[in-house]
C-alpha positions as CSV (number, residue, x, y, z in Angstrom):
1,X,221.9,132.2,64.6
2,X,224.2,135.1,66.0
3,X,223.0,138.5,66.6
4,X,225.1,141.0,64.1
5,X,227.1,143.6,66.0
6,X,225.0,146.3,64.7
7,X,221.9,144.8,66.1
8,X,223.2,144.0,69.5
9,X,223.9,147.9,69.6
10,X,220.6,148.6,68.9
11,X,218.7,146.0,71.3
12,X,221.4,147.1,74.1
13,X,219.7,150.2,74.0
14,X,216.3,149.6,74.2
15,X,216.9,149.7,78.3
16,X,218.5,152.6,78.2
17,X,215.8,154.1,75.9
18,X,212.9,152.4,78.3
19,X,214.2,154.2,80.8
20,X,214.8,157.9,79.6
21,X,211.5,157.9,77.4
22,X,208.8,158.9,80.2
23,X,211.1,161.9,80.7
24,X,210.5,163.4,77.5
25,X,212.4,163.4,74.4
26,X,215.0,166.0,76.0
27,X,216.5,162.9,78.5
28,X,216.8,161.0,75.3
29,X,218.6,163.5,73.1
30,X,220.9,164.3,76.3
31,X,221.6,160.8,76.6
32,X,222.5,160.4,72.7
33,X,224.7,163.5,73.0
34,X,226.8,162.1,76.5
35,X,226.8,158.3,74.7
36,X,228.2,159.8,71.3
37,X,230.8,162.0,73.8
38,X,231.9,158.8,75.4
39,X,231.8,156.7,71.7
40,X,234.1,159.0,70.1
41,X,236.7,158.7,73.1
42,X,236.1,155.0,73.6
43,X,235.6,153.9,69.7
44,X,239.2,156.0,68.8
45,X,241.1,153.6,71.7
46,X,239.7,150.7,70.3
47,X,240.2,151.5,66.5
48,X,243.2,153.0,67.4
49,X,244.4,149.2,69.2
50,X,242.9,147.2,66.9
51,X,243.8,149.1,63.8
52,X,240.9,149.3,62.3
53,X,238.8,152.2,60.9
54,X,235.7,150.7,62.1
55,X,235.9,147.8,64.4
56,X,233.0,145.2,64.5
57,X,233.1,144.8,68.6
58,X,232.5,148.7,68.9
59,X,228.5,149.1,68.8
60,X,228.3,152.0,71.0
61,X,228.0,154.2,67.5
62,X,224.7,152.4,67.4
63,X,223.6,153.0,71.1
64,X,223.8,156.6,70.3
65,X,222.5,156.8,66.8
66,X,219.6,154.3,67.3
67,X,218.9,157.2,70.4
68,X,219.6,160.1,68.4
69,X,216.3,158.4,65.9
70,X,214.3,157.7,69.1
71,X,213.9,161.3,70.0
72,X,211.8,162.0,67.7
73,X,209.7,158.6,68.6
74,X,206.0,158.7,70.0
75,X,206.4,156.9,73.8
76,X,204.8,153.8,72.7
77,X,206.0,150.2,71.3
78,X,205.3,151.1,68.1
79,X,207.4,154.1,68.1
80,X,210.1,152.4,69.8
81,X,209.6,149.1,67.2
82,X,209.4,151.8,64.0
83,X,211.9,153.6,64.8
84,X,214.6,150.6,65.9
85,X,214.0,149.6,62.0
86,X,214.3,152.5,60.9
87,X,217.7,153.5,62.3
88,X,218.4,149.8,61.2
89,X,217.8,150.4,57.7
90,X,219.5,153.4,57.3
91,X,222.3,152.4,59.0
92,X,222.8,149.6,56.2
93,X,222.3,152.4,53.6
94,X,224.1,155.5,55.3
95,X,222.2,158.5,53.0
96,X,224.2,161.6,53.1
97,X,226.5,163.1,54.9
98,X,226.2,159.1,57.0
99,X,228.8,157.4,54.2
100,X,230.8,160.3,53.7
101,X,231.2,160.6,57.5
102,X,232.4,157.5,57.4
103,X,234.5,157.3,54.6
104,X,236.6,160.8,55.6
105,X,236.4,161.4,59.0
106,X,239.4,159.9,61.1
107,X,239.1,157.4,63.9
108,X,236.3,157.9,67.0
109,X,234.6,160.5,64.4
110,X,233.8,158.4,61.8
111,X,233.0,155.1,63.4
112,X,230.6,157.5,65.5
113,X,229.1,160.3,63.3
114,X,228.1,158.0,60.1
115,X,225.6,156.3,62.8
116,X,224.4,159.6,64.4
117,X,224.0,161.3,60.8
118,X,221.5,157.9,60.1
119,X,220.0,158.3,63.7
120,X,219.3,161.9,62.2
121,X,217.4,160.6,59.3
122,X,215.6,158.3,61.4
123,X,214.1,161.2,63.4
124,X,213.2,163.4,60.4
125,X,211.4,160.2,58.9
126,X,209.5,159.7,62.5
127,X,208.5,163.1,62.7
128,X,207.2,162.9,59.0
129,X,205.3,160.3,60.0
130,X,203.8,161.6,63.0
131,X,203.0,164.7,61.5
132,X,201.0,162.7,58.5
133,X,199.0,160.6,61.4
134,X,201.2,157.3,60.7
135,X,202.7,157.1,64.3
């Protein structure tokens, strides 16, 4: 069974992640915020190429959302595992301002902010659930 796109974004960046995380969460939110830099250059080209508003083969929207959620992720498996499915989930049901970013925002901006907006969510939901002892 293929991988979907989305997902292939999201386990692409579990390396990425590995390897920022024992910095602190500061490496990971620079990270999201130079990934999301480069997504909205890169993900307007290809849009722009291919015509579409949100092409399939660009999944670098959910390197840097699925990093924007891990900030807020405790350094261990299950943080990384939680909050992977997290950003997953709420990725599928883009809660506000996620759809509308996608829906109204032109080219780069709204193939990348709809997934950054879920990765936000993500992180409010982790830190909810590390501040209740959950994580």
């Amino acid at each position: 069974m293929p991988v979907a796109p989305g997902h292939t974004g999201t386990l692409g960046a579990v390396p990425l992640y590995l390897l920022l995380r024992g910095h602190g969460p500061g490496a990971v939110a620079a990270a999201a915020v130079v990934v999301t830099a480069v997504g909205l250059w890169a993900s307007d080209r290809v849009a722009r190429r291919l015509g579409g508003k949100d092409p399939q083969i660009v999944v670098i929207d959910e390197v840097a959302g699925v990093l924007v959620t891990w900030v807020a992720a405790p350094p261990t498996w299950m943080g990384l595992l939680v909050g992977g499915l997290l950003f997953r989930l709420l990725d599928q049901v883009k809660p506000w301002p996620a759809r509308a970013a996608e829906r109204r925002l032109p080219g780069g901006w709204g193939i990348m902010l709809d997934d950054v907006f879920a990765g936000g969510w993500g992180a409010a939901l982790l830190l909810a659930a590390r501040a209740l002892g959950w994580l």
